[in-house]
C-alpha positions, 0 to 999 in steps of 0.5 A, spaced: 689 732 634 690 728 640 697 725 641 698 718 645 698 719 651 693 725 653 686 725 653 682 730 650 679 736 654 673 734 658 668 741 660 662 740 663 657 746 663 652 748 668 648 752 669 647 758 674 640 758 678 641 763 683 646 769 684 646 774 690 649 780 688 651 786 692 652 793 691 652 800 694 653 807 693 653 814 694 647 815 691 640 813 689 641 814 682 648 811 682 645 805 685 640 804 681 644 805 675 649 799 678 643 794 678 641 796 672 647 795 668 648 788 673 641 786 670 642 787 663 649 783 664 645 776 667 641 776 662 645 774 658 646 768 662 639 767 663 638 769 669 632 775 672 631 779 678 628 774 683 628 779 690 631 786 691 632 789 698 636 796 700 638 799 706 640 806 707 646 808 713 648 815 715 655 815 718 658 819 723 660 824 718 653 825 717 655 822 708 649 817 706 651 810 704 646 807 701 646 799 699 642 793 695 642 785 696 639 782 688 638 775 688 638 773 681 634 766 679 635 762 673 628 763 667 625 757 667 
């Protein structure tokens, strides 16, 4: 129903094409299991795993950090 005066809602969808991701952990398994989780999520919006790369740093207490940049892109 629309009363005088107002307007209808207006929504505009787009779709997401690339999306960068970071992630990090303790762990590899950890890590691993963050991405996975992520990847299954953005599937539902139609996008895939376009590149992955990783780093590892050792801190000054000597604990290990490790980290991942995912850039998803749209299926086509």
């Amino acid at each position: 129903m629309i009363i005088k005066g107002e307007s209808p809602l207006n929504f505009q969808l787009e779709m997401i094409e690339d999306k960068i991701e970071l992630f990090e952990a303790l762990d590899l398994k950890s890590l691993e299991k963050k991405i996975n989780d992520q990847i299954e999520i953005n599937k539902a919006i139609l996008l895939g795993v376009h590149s992955v790369s990783h780093q590892m740093h050792v801190d000054e207490k000597g604990r290990t950090l490790y980290s991942a940049v995912v850039h998803f892109k749209a299926k086509k």
